[in-house]
N, C-alpha and C positions, 0 to 999 in steps of 0.2 A: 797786136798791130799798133797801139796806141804807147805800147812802150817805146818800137823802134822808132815810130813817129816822135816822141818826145825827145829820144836822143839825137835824131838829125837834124831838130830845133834846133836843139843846142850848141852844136856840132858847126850850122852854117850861122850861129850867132856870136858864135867867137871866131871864127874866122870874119864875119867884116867886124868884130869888133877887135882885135887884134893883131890879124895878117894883112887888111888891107890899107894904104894908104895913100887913096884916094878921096880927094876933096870934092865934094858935090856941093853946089851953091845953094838948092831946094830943100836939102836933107839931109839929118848929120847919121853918116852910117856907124858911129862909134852907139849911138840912142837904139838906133835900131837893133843893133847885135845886141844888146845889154836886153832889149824887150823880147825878141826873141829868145835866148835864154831863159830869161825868167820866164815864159811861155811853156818853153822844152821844157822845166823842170818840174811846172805844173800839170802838163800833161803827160811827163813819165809816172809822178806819183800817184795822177788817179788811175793810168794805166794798173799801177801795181793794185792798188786797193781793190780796183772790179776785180782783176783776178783773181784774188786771193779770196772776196765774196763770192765768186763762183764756184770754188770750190769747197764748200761748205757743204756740209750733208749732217741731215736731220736722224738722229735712230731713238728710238722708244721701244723698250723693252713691257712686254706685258706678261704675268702670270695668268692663270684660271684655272677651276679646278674642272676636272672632265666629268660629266656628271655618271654618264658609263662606267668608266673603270673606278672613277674614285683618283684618279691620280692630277698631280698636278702640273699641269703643261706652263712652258716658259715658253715663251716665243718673242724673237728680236726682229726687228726691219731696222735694215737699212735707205735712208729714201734722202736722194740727192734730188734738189729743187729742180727744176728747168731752169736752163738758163735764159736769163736775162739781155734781151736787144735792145 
């Protein structure tokens, strides 16, 4: 969500900072589209990074010897974290 959110920063920050030309006496919308962008492009790349920390997953492999049989068991997990809100 935080990606699309980042690119429609950007998206309505070049357009008043390039399609529109309109002069506002209070406000210069060329400043604004330029902050907005750089906004959208900071919230698309942390968008990227959480996602990519989300899906991270932990595995550990362990041996042991069985004290019954004598043999020796390898055993692997897989274990993905909870995600993060």
């Amino acid at each position: 969500m935080s990606i699309g959110f980042g690119i429609l920063l950007v998206a309505v920050g070049a357009v008043l900072s390039y399609a529109l030309n309109v002069t506002v006496d209070w406000i210069d919308l060329d400043l604004v589209g330029m902050i907005l962008m750089i906004a959208g492009a900071v919230v698309t790349i942390l968008g990227i990074v959480f996602a990519v920390r989300r899906r991270r997953s932990v595995s550990a492999t362990r041996a042991v010897a069985d004290p019954v049989a004598g043999e020796r068991v390898t055993r692997t997990e897989d274990r993905v974290p909870p995600p993060e809100v």
